[in-house]
N, C-alpha and C positions, 0 to 999 in steps of 0.2 A: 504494500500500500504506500502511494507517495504522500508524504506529508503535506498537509492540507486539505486531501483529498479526500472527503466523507467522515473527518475529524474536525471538531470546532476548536479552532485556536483561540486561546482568548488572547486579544491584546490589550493594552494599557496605557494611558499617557502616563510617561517619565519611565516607559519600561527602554534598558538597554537592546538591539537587537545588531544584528549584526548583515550586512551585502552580503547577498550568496550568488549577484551577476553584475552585469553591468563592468563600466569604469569604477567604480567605489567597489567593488568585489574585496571583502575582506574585512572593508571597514567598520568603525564603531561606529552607531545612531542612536538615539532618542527619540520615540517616538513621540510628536508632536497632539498628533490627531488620527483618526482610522474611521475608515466606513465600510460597507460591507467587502468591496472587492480588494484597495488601499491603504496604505500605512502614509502620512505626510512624517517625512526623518527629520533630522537637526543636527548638526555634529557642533556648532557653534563659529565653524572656522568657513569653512567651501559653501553649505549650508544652513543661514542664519532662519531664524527665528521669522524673517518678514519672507522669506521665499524657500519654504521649505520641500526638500527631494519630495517627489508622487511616484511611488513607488508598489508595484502587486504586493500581495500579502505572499503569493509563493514564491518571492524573489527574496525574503529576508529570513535568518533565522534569528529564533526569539530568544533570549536567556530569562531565567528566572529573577533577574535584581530590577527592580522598580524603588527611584530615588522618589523618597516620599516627599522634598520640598518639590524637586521640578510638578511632581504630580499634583499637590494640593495648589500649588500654584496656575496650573494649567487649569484644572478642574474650575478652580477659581476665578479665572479670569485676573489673578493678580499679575503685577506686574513682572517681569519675565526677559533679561536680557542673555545676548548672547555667552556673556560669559559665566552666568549659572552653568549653561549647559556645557560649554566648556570644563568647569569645577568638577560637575556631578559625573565625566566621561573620565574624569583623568582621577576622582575617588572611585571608581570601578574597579580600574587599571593598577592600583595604588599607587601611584607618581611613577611606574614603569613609562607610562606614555607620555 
């Protein structure tokens, strides 16, 4: 069975996920926003906050960490720049990246 296929992925604002194609293949994201088909990503840097990657949901693989400020903030409609999201990818990473 390929994943996503006839399996519900849940996704989540402030969940880390990772490019499984494209040019960004490999990379770390933030999920910004998601609708049925789509993930909208954020990395902080190539990807801000005002023009974020539209990306298939079978094109990215999900990990289990969701930064609970980028999250209650999103959810929130609080304020939100790019270098939270920057912060919350590189306390993933733990300053390796």
């Amino acid at each position: 069975m390929v994943l996503g296929e006839g399996v519900n992925v849940l996704y989540t604002k402030g969940q880390v996920v990772f490019s499984k194609s494209g040019r960004d293949k490999g990379l770390a994201f933030i999920v910004a926003d998601f609708d049925d088909n789509y993930v909208y990503l954020v990395d902080g840097k190539l990807r801000r906050l005002e023009k974020p990657k539209k990306k298939k949901k079978i094109h990215v693989q999900i990990t289990k960490y969701i930064d609970t400020e980028i999250n209650r903030k999103l959810n929130g409609n609080e304020y939100l720049i790019d270098s939270d999201i920057r912060k919350a990818l590189k306390a993933y990473f733990g300053d390796k990246n």
